[in-house]
MARPA-477983 format. One record per residue: residue number from 0; residue in three letters; x, y, z of N, C-alpha, C in turn. Coordinates in steps of 0.1 Angstrom, whole numbers. Last residue first. Example, Ala and Ser with C-alpha at 12.3 -4.5 7.8 and 13.67 -1.06 7.14 Angstrom:
BEGIN
[site 1 "SER" [128 -22 71] [137 -11 71] [129 0 79]],
[site 0 "ALA" [132 -57 78] [123 -45 78] [132 -33 78]],
END
This chain:
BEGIN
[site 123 "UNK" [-37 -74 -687] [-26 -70 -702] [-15 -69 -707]],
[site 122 "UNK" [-54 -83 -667] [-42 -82 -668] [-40 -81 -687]],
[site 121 "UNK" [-81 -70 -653] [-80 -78 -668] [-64 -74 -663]],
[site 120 "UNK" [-94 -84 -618] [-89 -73 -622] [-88 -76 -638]],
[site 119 "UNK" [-134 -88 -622] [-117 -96 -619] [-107 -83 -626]],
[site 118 "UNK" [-153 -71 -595] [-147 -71 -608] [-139 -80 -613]],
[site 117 "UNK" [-159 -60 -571] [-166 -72 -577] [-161 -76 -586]],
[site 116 "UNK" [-140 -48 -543] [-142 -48 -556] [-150 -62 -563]],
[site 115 "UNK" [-136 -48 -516] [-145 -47 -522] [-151 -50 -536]],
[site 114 "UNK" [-105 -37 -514] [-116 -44 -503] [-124 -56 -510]],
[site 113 "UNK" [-106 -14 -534] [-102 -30 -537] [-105 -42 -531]],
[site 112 "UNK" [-121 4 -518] [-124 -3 -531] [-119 -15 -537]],
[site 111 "UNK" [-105 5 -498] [-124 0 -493] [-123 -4 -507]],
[site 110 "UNK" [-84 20 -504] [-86 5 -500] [-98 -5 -496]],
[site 109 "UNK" [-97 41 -509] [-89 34 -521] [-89 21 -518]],
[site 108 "UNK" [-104 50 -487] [-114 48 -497] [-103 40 -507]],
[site 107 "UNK" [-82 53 -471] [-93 40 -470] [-101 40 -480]],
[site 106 "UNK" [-70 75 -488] [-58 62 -489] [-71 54 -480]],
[site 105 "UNK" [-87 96 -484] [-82 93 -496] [-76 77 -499]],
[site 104 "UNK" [-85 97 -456] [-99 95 -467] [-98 91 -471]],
[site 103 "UNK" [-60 103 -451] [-62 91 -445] [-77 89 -454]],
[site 102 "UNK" [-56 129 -464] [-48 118 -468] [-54 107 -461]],
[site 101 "UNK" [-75 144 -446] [-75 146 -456] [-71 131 -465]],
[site 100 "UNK" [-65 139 -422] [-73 132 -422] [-77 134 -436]],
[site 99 "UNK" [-38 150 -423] [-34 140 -421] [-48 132 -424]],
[site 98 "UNK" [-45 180 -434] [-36 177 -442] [-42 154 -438]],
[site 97 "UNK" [-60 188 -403] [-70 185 -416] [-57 177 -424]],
[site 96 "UNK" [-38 179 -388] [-49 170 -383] [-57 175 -396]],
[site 95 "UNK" [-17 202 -394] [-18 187 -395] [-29 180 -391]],
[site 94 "UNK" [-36 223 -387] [-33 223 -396] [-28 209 -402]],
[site 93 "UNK" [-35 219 -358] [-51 216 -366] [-42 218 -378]],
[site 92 "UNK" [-6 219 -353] [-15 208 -350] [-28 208 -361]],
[site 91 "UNK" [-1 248 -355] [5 237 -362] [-2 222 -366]],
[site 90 "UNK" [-15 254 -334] [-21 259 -345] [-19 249 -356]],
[site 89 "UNK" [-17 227 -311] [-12 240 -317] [-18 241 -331]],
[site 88 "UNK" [-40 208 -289] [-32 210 -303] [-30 226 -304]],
[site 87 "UNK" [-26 194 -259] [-37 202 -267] [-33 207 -278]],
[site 86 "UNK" [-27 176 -230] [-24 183 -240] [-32 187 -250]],
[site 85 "UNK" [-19 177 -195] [-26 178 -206] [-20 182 -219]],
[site 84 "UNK" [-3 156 -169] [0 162 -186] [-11 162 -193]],
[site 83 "UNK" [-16 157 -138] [-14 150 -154] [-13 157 -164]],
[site 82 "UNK" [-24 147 -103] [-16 158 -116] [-14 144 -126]],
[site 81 "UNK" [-57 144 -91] [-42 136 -94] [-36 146 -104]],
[site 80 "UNK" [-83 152 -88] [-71 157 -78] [-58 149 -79]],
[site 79 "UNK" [-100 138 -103] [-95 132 -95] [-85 136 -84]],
[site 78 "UNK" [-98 155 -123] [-111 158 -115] [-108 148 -107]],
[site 77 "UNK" [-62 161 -125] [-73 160 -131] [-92 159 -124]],
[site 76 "UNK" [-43 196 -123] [-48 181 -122] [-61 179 -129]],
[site 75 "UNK" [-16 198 -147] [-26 205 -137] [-36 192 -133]],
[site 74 "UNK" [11 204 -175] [9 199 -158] [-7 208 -151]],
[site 73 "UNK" [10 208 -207] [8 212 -195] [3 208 -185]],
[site 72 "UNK" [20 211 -240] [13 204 -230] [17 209 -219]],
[site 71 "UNK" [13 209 -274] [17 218 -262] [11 209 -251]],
[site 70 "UNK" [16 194 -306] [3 197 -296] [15 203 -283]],
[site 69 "UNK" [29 196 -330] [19 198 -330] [8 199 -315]],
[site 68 "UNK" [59 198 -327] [50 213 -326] [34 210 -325]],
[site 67 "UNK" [78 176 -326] [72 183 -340] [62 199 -338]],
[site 66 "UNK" [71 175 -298] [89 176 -304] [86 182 -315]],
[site 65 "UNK" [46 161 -297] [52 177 -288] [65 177 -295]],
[site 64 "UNK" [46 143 -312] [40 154 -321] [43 167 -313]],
[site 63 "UNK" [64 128 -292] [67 126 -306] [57 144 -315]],
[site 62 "UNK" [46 123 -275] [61 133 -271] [68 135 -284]],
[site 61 "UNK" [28 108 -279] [24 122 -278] [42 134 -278]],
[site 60 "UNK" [40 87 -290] [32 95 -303] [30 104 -296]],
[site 59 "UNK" [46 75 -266] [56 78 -273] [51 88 -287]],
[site 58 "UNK" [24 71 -256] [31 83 -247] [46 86 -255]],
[site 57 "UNK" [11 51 -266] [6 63 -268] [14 78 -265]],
[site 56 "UNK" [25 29 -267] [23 32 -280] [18 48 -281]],
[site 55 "UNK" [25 19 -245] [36 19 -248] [36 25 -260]],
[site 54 "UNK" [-3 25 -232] [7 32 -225] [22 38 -236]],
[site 53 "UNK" [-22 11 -261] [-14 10 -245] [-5 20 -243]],
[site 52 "UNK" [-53 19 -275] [-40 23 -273] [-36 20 -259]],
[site 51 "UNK" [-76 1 -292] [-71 1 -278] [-57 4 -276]],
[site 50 "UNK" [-102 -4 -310] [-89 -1 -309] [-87 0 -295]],
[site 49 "UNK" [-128 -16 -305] [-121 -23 -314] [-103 -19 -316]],
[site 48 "UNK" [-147 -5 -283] [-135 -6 -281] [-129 -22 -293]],
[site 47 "UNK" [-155 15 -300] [-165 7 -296] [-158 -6 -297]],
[site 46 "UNK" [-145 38 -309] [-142 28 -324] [-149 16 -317]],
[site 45 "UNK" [-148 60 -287] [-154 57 -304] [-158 46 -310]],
[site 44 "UNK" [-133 44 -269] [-151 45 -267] [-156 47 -277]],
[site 43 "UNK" [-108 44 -276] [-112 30 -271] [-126 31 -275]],
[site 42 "UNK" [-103 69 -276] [-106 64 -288] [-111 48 -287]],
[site 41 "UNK" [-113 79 -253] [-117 84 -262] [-116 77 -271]],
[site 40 "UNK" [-88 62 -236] [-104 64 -235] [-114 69 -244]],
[site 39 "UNK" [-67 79 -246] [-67 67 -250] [-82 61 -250]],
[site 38 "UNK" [-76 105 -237] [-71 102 -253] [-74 90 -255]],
[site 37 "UNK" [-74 99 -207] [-84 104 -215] [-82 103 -232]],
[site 36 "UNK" [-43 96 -206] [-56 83 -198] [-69 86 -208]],
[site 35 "UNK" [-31 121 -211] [-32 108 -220] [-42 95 -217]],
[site 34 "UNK" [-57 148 -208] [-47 136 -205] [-46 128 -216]],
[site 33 "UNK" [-67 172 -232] [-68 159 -228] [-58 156 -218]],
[site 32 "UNK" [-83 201 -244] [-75 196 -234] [-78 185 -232]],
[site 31 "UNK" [-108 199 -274] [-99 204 -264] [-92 198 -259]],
[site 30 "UNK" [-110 188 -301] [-121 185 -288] [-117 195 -279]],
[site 29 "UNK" [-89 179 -308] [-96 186 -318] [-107 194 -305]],
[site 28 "UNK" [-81 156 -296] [-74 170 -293] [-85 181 -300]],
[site 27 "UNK" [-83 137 -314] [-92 137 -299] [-92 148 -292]],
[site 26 "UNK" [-70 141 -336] [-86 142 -340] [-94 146 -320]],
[site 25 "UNK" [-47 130 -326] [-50 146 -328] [-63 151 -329]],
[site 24 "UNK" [-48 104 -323] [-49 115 -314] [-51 130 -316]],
[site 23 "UNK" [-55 98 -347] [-63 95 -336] [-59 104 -327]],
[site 22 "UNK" [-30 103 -362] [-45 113 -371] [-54 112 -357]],
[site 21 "UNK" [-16 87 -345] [-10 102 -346] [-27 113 -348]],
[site 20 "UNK" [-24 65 -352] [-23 68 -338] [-21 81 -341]],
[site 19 "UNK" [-20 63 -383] [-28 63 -382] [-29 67 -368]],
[site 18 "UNK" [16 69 -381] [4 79 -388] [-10 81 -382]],
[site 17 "UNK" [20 45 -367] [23 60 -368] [11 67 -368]],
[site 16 "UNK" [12 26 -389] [6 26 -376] [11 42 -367]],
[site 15 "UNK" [25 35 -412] [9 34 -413] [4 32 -401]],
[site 14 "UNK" [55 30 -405] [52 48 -407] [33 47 -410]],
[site 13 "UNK" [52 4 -397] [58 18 -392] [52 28 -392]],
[site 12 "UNK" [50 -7 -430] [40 -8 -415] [42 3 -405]],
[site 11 "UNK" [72 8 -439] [62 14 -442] [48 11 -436]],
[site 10 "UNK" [90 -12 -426] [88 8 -422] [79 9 -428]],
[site 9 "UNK" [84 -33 -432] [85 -30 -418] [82 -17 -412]],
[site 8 "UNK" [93 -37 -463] [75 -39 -454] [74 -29 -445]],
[site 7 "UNK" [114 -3 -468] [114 -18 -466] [101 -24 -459]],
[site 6 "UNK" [103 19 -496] [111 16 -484] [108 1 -480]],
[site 5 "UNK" [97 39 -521] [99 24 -516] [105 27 -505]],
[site 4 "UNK" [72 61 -516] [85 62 -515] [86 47 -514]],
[site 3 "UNK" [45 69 -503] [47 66 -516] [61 59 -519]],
[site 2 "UNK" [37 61 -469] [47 69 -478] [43 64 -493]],
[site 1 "UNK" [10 56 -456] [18 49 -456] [29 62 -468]],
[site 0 "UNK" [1 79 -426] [-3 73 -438] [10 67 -445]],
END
């Protein structure tokens, strides 16, 4: 989610594409044990493929919330008889995944309303 904090465009694009890949993956974890092939699949198939995580975006958010604690991972194969890093949220994890989807409500509904809005803003 984007910071309150001033910082420069670039970071706070940053820290909003972050964020937002991060709430997605965790939400996918929610589920149980994933690969990353699978995660990305999941959310490709949700959003009815309007999102689309590549390789380069995803494998750095997952090693990223393993360093933070939120999800554990583990070598075993997949129904293909190929080995692959599953992963899977820690306690830590669902506790960031309500906190992160909490904030993410909050901050689209705000933006759905300005979106949206019929009104002219009144300047004073």
């Amino acid at each position: 989610m984007p910071t309150t904090t001033r910082s420069s465009p670039a970071s706070t694009d940053l820290d909003l594409i972050q964020g937002t890949l991060d709430v997605m993956i965790l939400k996918s974890l929610s589920c149980g044990p994933m690969h990353g092939f699978a995660i990305a699949k999941w959310i490709r198939l949700t959003t009815e493929d309007v999102l689309q995580i590549d390789d380069g975006a995803l494998y750095p958010a997952l090693h990223r919330m393993e360093f933070r604690g939120f999800i554990d991972a583990d070598w075993d194969l997949t129904e293909n008889k190929r080995r692959a890093k599953y992963y899977r949220l820690t306690t830590k994890g669902k506790q960031q995944l309500r906190t992160r989807a909490s904030s993410w409500d909050r901050y689209s509904s705000a933006v759905s309303k300005v979106i949206h809005a019929t009104v002219q803003p009144t300047v004073t």
